[in-house]
C-alpha positions in Angstrom: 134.1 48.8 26.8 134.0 50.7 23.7 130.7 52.4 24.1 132.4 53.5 27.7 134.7 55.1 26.2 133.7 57.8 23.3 136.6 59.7 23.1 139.0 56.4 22.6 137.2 54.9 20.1 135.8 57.4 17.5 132.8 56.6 15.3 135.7 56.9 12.3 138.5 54.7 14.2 135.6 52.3 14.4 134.7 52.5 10.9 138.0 52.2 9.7 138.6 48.7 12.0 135.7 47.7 10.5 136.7 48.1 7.0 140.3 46.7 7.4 138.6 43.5 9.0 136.4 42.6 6.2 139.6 43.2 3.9 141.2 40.7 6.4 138.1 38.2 5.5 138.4 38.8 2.3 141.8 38.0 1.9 141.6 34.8 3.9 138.5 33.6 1.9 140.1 34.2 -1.1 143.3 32.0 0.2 141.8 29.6 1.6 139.3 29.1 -1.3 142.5 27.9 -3.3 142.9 24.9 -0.5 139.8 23.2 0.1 139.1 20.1 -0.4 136.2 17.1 -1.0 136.2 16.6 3.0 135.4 20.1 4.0 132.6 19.9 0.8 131.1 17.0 2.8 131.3 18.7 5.9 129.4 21.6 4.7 127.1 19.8 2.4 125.9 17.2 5.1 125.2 20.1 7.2 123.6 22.1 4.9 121.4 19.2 3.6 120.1 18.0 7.2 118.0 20.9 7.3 114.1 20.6 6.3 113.5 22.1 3.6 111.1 21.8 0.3 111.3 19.0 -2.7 113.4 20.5 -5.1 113.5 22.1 -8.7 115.5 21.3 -11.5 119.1 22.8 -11.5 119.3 25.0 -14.3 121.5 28.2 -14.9 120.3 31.6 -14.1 122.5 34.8 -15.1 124.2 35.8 -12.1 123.9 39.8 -12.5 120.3 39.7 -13.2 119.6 37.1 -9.7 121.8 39.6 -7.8 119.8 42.5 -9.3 116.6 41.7 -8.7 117.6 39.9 -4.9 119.2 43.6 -3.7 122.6 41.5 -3.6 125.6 44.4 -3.6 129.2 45.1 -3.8 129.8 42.1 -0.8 127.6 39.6 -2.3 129.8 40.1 -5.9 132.7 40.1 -4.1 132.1 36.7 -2.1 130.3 35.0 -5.5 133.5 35.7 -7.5 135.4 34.3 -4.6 133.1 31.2 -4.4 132.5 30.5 -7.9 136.4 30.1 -8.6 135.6 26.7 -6.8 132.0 26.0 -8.6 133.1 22.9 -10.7 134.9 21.1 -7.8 131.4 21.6 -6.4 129.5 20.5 -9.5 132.0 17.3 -9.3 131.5 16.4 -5.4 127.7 16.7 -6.4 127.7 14.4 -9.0 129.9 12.0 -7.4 128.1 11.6 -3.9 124.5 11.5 -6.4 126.0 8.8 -8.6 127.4 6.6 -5.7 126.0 7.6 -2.7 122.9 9.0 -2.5 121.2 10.1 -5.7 118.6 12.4 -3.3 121.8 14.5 -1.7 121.5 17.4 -4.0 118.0 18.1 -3.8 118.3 17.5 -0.2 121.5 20.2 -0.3 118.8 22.7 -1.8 116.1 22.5 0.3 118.8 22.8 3.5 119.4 26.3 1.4 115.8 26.9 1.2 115.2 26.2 4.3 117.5 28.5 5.7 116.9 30.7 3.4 113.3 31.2 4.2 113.9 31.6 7.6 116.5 34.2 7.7 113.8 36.4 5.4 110.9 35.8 7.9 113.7 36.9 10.7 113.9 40.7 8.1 117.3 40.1 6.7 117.8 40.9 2.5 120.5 41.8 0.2 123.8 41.4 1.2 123.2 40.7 4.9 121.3 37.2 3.9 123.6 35.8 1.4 126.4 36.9 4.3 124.1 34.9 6.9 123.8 32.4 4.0 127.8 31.6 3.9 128.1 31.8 7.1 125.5 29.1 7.8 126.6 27.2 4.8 130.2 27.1 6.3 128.7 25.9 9.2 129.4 28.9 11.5 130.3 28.1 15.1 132.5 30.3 16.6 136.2 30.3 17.0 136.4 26.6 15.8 135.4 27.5 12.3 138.2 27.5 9.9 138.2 29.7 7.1 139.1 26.4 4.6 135.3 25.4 5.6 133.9 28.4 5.5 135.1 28.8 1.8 134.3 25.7 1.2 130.7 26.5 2.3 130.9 29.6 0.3 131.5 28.0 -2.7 128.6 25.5 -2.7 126.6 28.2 -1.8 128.1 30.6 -4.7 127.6 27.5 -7.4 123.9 26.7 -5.9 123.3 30.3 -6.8 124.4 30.1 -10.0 122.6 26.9 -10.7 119.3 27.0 -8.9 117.1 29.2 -7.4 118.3 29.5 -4.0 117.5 33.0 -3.8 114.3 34.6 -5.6 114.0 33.6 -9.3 114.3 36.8 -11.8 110.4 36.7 -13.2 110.4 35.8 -16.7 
């Protein structure tokens, strides 16, 4: 409909949709963020670790600016990793509660869900800011009007701690 009609729908009009809908994301991320709880974790994190995916690696902490650096990550990426990471110990905490009475495997097997995906959205050409976008939006479990914005920040914030803690996305060389 849009394309139909040039002279309605300006490339700037568009532009400026565009931009006041990812303000509108940002915003409800950020909300929502504030309200998740352990049951949309284990939603996400059962999804995420269901995936094949490799053994894993120890979890160890690796300085967010220089991972972003070196993996093209931009001004979205930063924005949604500050967003998720203001939920990274509630993560940390669901992790080591399912590993110490549930499953002691789950958060290697959350990883290589990650890594898995991961992998795959690189061999389909996406990087930067695009991948870790198709990242939380996988991680949140992405399907259509049904997703709430409570599990997709919820998704977003075991993705933004796995960051921090592991090498979901390319390791900085040492």
């Amino acid at each position: 409909m849009v394309d139909k009609r040039v002279d309605d729908y300006p490339v700037e009009l568009l532009e400026a949709y565009k931009v006041q809908h990812e303000r509108w994301v940002e915003t409800q991320l950020s909300s929502s963020m504030t309200t998740i709880t352990q049951a949309e974790l284990d939603v996400v994190c059962k999804h995420i670790a269901k995936q094949d995916g490799i053994p894993s690696t120890a979890l160890t902490a690796v300085p967010p600016e220089e991972k972003m650096a070196h993996n093209g990550l931009g001004s979205l990426a930063r924005k949604r990793l500050t967003i998720g990471l203001a939920q990274s110990s509630m993560v940390a905490e669901y992790l080591e509660k399912i590993a110490a009475n549930v499953d002691s495997n789950f958060p290697a097997e959350l990883r290589a869900g990650f890594v898995s995906e991961y992998e795959a959205l690189l061999e389909a050409g996406l990087r930067g800011d695009a991948l870790f976008v198709a990242l939380s939006n996988f991680a949140g479990g992405e399907d259509g009007p049904n997703t709430t914005f409570s599990r997709q920040a919820a998704g977003l914030a075991v993705l933004a701690h796995l960051f921090q803690v592991c090498d979901v996305f390319e390791e900085v060389p040492a």
